[in-house]
C-alpha positions in Angstrom: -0.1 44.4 -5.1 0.7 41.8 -2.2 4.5 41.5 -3.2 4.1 45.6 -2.7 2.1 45.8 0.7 4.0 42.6 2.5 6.8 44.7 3.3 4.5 47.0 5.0 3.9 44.4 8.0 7.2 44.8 9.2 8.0 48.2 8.2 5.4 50.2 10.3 7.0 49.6 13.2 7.3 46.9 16.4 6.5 48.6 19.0 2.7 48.0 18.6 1.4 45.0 17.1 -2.2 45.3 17.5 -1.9 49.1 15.7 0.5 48.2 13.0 -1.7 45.5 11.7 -4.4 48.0 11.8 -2.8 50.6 9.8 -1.4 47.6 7.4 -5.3 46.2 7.0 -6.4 50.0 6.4 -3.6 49.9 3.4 -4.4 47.1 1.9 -8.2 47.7 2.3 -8.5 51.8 1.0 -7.4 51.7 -2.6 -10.2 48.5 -3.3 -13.0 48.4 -0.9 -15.2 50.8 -2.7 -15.2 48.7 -6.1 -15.4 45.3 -4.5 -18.3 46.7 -2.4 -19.9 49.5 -3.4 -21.0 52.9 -1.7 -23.1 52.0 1.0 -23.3 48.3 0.8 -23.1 46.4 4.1 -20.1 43.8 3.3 -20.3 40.1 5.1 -17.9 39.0 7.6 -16.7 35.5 8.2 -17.9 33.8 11.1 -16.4 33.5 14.2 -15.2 30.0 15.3 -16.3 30.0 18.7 -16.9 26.2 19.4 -13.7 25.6 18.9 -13.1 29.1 21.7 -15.2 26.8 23.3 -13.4 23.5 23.5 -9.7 25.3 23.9 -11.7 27.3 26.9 -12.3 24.1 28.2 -8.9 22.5 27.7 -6.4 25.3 28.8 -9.2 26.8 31.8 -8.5 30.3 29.9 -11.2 32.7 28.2 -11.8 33.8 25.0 -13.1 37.5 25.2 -11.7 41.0 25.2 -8.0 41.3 24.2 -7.6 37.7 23.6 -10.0 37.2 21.0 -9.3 40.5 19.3 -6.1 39.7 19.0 -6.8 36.4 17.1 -9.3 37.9 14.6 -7.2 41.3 13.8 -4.2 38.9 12.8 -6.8 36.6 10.9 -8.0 39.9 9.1 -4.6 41.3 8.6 -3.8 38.0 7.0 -6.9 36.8 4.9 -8.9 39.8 4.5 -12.8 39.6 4.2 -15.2 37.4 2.3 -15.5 41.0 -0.5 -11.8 40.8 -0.1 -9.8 37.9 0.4 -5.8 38.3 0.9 -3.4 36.1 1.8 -0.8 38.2 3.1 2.5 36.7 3.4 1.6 33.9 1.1 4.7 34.5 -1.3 7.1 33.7 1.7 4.8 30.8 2.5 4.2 29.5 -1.1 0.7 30.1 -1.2 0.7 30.3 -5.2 1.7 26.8 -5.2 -1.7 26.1 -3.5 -4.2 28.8 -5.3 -3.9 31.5 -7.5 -5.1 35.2 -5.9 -6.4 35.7 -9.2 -9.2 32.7 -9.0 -10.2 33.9 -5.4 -11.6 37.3 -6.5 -13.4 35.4 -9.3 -15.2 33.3 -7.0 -15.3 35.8 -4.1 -17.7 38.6 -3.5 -21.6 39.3 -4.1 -22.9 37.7 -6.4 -22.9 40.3 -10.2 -26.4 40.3 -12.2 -24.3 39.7 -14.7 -23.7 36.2 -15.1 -21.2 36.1 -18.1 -18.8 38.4 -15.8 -18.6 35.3 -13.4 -17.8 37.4 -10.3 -19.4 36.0 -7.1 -19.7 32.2 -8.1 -18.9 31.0 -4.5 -21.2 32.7 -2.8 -23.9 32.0 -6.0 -23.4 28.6 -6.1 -21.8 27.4 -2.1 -22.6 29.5 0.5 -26.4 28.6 0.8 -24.8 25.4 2.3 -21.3 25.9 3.4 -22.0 29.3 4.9 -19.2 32.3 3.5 -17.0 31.0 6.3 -17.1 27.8 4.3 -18.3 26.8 8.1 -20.7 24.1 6.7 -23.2 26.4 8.5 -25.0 27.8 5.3 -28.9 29.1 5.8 -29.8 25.0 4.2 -27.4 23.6 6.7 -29.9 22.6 9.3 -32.0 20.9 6.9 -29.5 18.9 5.4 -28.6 15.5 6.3 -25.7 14.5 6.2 -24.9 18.8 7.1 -22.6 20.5 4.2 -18.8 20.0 4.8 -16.8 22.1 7.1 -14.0 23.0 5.3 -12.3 24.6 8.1 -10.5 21.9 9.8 -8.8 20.9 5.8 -10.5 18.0 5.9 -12.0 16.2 3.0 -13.9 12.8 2.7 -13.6 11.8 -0.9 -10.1 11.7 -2.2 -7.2 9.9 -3.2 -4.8 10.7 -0.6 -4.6 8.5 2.6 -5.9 9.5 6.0 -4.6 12.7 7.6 -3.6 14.1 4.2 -5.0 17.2 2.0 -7.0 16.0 -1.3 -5.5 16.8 -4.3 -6.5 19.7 -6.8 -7.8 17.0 -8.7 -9.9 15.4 -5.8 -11.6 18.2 -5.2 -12.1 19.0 -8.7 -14.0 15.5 -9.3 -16.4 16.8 -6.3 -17.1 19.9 -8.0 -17.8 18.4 -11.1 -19.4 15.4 -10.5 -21.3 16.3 -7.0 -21.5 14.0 -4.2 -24.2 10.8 -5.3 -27.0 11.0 -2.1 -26.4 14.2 -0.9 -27.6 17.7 -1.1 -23.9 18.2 -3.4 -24.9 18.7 -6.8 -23.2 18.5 -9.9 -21.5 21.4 -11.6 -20.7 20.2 -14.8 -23.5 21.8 -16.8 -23.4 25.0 -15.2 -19.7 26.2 -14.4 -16.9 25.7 -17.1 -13.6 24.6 -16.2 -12.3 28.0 -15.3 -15.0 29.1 -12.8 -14.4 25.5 -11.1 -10.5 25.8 -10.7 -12.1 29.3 -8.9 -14.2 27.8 -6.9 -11.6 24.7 -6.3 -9.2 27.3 -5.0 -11.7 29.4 -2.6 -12.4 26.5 -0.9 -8.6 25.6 -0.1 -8.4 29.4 0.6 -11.2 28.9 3.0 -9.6 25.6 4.2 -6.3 28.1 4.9 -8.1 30.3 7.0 -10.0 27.8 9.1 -6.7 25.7 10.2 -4.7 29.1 10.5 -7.6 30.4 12.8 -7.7 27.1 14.8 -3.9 27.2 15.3 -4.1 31.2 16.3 -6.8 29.9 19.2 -4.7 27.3 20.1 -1.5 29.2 20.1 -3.0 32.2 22.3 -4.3 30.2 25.1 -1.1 29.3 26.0 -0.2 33.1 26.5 -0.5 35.1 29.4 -3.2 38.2 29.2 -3.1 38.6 32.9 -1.4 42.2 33.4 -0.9 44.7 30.6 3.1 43.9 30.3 2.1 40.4 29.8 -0.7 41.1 26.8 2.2 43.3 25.1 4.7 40.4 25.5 2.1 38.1 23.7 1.1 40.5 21.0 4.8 41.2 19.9 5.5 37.1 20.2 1.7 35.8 19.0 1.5 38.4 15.8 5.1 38.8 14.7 5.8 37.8 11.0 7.7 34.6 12.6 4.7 33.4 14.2 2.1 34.1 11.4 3.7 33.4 8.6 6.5 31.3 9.0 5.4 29.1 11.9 1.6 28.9 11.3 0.3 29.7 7.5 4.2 28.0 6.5 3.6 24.9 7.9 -0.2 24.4 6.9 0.9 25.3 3.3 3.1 22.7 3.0 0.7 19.9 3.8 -1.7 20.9 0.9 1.6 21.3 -2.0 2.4 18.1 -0.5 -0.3 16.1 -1.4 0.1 15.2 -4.8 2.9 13.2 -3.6 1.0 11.2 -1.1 -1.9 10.2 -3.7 -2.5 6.4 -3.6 -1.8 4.9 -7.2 -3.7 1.7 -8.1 -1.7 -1.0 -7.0 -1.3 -5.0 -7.7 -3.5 -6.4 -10.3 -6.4 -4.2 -12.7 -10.0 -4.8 -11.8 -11.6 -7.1 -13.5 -14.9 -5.6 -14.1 -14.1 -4.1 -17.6 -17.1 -5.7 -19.9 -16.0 -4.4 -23.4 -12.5 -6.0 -22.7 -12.2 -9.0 -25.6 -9.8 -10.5 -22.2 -12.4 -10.2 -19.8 -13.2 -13.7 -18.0 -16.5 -13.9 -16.2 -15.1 -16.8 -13.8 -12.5 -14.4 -13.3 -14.7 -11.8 -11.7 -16.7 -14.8 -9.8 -13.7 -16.1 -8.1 -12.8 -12.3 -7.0 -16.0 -11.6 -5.6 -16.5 -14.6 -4.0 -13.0 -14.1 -2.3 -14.1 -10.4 -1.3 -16.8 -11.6 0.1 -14.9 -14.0 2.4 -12.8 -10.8 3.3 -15.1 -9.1 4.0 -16.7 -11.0 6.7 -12.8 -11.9 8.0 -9.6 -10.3 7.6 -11.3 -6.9 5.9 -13.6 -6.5 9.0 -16.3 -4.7 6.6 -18.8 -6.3 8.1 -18.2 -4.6 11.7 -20.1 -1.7 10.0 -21.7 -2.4 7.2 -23.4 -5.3 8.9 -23.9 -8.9 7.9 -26.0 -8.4 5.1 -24.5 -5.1 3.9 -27.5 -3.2 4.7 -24.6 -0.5 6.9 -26.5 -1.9 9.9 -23.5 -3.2 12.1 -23.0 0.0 13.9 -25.2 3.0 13.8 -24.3 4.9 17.2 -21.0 6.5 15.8 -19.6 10.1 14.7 -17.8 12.2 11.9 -14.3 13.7 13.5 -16.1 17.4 13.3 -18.0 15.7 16.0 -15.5 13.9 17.7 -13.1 17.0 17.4 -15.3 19.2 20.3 -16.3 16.1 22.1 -13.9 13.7 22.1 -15.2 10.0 22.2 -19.1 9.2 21.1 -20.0 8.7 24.2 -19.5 12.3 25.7 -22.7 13.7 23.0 -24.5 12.7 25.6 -23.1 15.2 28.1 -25.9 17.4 28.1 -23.7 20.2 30.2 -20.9 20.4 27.5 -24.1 19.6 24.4 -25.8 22.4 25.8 -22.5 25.0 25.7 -21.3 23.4 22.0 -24.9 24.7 20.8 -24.6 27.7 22.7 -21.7 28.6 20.9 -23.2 28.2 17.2 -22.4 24.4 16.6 -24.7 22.2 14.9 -26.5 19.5 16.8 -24.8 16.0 16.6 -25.7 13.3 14.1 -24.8 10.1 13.9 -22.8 8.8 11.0 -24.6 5.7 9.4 -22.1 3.4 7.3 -23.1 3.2 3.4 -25.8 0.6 2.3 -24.1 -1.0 0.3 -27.6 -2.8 -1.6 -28.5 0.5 -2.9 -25.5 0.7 -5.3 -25.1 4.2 -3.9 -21.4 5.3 -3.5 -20.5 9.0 -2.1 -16.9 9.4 -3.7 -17.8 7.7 -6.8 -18.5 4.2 -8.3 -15.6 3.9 -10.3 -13.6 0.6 -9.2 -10.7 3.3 -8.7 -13.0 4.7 -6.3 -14.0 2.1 -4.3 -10.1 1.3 -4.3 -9.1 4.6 -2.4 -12.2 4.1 0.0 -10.9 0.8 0.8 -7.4 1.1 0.7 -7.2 4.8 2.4 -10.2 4.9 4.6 -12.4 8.2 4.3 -10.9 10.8 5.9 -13.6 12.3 9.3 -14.9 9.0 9.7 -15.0 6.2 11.4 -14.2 4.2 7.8 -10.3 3.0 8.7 -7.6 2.4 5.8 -7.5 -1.1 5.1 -5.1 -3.5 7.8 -1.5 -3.9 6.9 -2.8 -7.7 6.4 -4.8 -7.3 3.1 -2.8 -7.0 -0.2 -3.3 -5.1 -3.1 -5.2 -7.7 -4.6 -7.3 -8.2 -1.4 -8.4 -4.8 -2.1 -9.6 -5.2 -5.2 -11.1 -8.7 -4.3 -13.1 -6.5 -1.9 -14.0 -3.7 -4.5 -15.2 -6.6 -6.8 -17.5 -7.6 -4.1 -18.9 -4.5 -3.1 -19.5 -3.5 -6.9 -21.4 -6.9 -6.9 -23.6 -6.5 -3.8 -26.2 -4.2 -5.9 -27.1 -6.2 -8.6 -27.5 -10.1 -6.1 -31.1 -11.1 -6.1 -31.3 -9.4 -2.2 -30.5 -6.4 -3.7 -33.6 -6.2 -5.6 -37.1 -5.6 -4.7 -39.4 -8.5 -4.4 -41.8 -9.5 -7.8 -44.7 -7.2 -6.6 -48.3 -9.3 -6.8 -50.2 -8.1 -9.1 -54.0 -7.1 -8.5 -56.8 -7.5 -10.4 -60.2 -5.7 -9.6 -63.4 -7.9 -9.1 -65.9 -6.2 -11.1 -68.3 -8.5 -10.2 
């Protein structure tokens, strides 16, 4: 059906942008509305990102109303369709199918059917309490939720095995799915969802992660535009929501960072960790030397203990931010602007936490407590945070020296709670 209808983009004519998306929406939409729906049934729509209106307000001294915004949220409709009816038009020039399949998103798209066997719905089911439909991380739990659900609209993703500034693999976000995220409100879906209704979900959310940074780049992109005088919004709408802009320029470009990043996943480097018990090779003084020279790097060359503090309690700094923060306000500091706080909030952001480094006593790891793991936290940093990839100094083996350590910290002596006294009642 998209193979049929992309032609119809270009083929309606280029006179008027704004109406030949229209009329191409109102094609695509007419033939499947009323079965995705149903008669009468007041259909969701995703959320307006209007923080980030916000912050490009701000930089460019232009406004985001009328016109402007219509303009931005017709192409975004045109192109991705509606949470009932996700599209992504164009996505065969692009190579979308090499990121999701269009069959996986109407499994996990939708209301939610009674029938649970026919597994229609199973994002908005089992994620959108949390992550919102616009996969916003402004769900009807978010507010309650510390730390708040993830944003997926920026393509950003903690827990993964690519470096810093690079899409997870389908495989990363898999493991998330599946396993849940240990000391958060992300629960485990291995029980509930088989394979098939993960990949589903696994692909919605990279479908949502589409949108999000296409959306971001249309705001972008049309501040820079004149909307001054009629002649001038007509010059923008033929330039801003031509085929070369949308597709090529924009979804093309974002497309090839997530097919990309199998290719930057970090392998396991240098030697194996040594913290395989059932081995008939393994070597207790082995693992003793390797924590004990994890632990020196730790307090030197790894510069762990800037954060996670002196005794790994994640003490060492506690005033800092996640980049969905830092992306609206810029250095940690400027949270305390209470002019640009007050218009952030105004606009349907979340109020600012700070982002406390892991406790490391508590034996409590987010991404996992394999040593592979620990490895990609170390060696790649986490992704949104403050938590850098490990200096150019440290070796492969450093790493692991330091993933030894940190797989040690739980089970030291200070690690556990203190012989409680006991009491014995006087019944005298």
């Amino acid at each position: 059906m998209l193979c049929y209808l992309q032609p119809c983009l270009t083929s309606l004519g280029e006179s008027n942008p704004m109406k030949r998306l229209r009329i191409f929406w109102a094609l695509l939409s007419m033939p499947m509305i009323g079965l995705v729906t149903g008669c009468g049934t007041e259909s969701p729509d995703f959320r307006v990102n209007n923080v980030y209106m916000e912050k490009i307000s701000r930089e460019l001294d232009v406004k985001f109303a009328g016109q402007r915004q219509e303009d931005v949220y017709t192409a975004l409709t045109a192109m991705f369709g509606t949470p009932d009816l996700p599209v992504v038009t164009g996505g065969e020039d692009a190579g979308v199918s090499d990121v999701l399949s269009v069959e996986n998103l109407h499994l996990a798209a939708g209301p939610v059917i009674k029938d649970y066997e026919a597994g229609k719905g199973l994002y908005r089911q089992h994620c959108a309490h949390c992550h919102g439909v616009t996969g916003d991380g402004y769900g009807p739990t978010a507010k309650f939720l510390n730390p708040y659900p993830r944003d997926f609209r920026m393509g950003t993703f903690k827990f993964k095995s690519t470096p810093v500034g690079y899409r997870p693999t389908d495989d990363d976000l898999t493991r998330i799915v599946r396993n849940g995220i240990n000391g958060t409100a992300m629960p485990s879906f291995k029980e509930m969802l088989d394979s098939g209704q993960i990949d589903a979900i696994v692909d919605y959310v990279k479908y949502l992660a589409l949108r999000g940074q296409t959306e971001r780049s249309l705001i972008s992109l049309s501040g820079d535009y004149g909307y001054e005088t009629p002649e001038e919004t007509t010059e923008t709408q033929a330039e801003l929501l031509s085929k070369e802009v949308l597709v090529d320029e924009i979804l093309g470009a974002i497309v090839e960072e997530w097919t990309s990043a199998s290719e930057t996943a970090t392998e396991a480097e240098g030697r194996d960790p040594v913290y395989d018990f059932s081995s008939p090779e393994f070597d207790q003084s082995e693992l003793d030397e390797s924590i004990a020279r994890g632990q020196q790097l730790y307090y030197g060359a790894g510069a762990c203990v800037t954060c996670h503090g002196p005794t790994q309690l994640g003490d060492g700094q506690t005033t800092d931010y996640d980049n969905w923060t830092k992306d609206f306000f810029g250095e940690a500091a400027k949270v305390a602007d209470a002019e640009l706080l007050d218009a952030y909030l105004t606009a349907g952001g979340l109020p600012p936490r700070n982002i406390i480094p892991r406790n490391l006593r508590q034996g409590v790891y987010r991404g996992g407590r394999r040593p592979i793991d620990i490895y990609w936290r170390v060696k790649n940093g986490i992704d949104g945070t403050p938590m850098p990839a490990a200096s150019s100094q440290l070796t492969d083996d450093d790493v692991w020296d330091i993933v030894n350590f940190v797989l040690s910290v739980p089970y030291q002596s200070l690690s556990q709670p203190a012989d409680m006294p006991e009491f014995v009642r006087d019944r005298n």
